[in-house]
N, C-alpha and C positions, 0 to 999 in steps of 0.2 A: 504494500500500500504506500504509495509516495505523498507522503502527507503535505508536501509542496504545493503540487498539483492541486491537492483539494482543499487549502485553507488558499493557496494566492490565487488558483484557477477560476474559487470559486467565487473569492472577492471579486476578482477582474469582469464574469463573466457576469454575478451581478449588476454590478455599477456598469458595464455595456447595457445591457436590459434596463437600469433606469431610468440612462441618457435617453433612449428608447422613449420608453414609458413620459417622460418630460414634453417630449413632443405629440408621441398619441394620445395622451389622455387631453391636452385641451381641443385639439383636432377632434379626435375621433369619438369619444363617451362626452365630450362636452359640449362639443360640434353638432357634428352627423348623426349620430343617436341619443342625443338628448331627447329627443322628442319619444323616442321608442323607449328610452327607461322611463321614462313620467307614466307612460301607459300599465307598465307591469311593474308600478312599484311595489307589491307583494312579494316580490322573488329579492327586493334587497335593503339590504340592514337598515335597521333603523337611524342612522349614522349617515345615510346617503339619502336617506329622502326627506331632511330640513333642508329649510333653505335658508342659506346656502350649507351646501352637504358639510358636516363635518368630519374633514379627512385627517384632522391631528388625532380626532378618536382613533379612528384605526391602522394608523402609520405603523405603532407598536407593531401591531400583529404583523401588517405586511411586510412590515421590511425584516422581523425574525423566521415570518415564517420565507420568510423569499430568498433568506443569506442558508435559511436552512434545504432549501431545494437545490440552492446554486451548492453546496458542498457535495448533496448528492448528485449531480447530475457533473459536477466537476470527477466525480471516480468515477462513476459511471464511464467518462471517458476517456478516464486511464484506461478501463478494459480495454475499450472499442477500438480507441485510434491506431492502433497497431494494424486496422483494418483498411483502413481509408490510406489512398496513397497522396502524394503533395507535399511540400511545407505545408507548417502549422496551421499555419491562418487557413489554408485550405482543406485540411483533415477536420478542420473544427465547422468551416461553413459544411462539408458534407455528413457531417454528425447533427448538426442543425437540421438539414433536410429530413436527416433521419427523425430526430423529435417530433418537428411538425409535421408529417407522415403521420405516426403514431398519435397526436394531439388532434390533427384534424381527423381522424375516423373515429376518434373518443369523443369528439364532438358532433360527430354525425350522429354516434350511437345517442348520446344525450338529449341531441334534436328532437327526438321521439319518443324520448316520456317526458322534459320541460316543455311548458306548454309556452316559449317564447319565436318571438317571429321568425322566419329563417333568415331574414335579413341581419339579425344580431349573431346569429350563427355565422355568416359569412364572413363580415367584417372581421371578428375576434379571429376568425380562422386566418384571415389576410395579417391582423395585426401579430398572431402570435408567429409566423412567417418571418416577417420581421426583428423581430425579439430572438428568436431561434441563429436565424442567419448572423446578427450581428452578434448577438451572443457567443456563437460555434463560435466565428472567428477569431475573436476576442480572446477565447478558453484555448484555441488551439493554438496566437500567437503564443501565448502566454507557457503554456504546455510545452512547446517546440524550445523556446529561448530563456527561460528558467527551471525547467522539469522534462527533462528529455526523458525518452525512455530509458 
């Protein structure tokens, strides 16, 4: 286990996803689908449907539970990248495909017992693309030029 990889991996791979996150969240959930969460405010926390949404309530959870996905998913591709051929930055954007591969038909399967539009399906699917790609690469310069195999 290269403990390197999955505490700097997962840092880096992070903080790439929230640069991310920085730009789609006033774009895209505050943007484009504002109008489509006001309709199914049932499905989310109580924390987002004041106005204006209180998001220091739940930073806490997000960014523990988000540093805690990024550590797993930084081993996770210690297994993998041994698979994928390139430099790093390239091993990690084709590990990203692989994720959002895997995220988007876990969100199709979801499609079908949430009872929300498919347009909100789409989008998260587009945006998690994004997040994944910039992420991989991110995790795989990082992995390459501090945590080689």
């Amino acid at each position: 286990m290269n403990w390197k990889l999955i505490i700097g991996g997962g840092i880096v791979y992070y903080v790439a996803q929230f640069i991310v996150g920085m730009i789609s969240g006033p774009l895209l959930h505050e943007g484009i689908l504002d109008a489509v969460y006001r309709q199914h405010e049932a499905f989310w926390r109580p924390e987002l449907n004041q106005d204006p949404p209180d998001m220091a309530a739940l930073m806490p959870r997000w960014i523990s539970i988000g540093l805690l996905i990024s550590f797993v998913t930084a081993g996770v591709y210690g297994w993998l990248r041994a698979a994928f051929a390139g430099p790093g930055w390239q091993k990690g954007l084709k590990f990203g495909v692989l994720l959002w591969i895997i995220s988007a038909t876990t969100m199709a399967g979801w499609s079908g017992v949430f009872n929300l539009p498919d347009s909100l399906w789409a989008w998260w699917t587009a945006e998690y693309l994004v997040y994944y790609l910039v992420g991989g690469a991110a995790l795989g310069w990082f992995a390459d030029k501090f945590a080689p195999a």
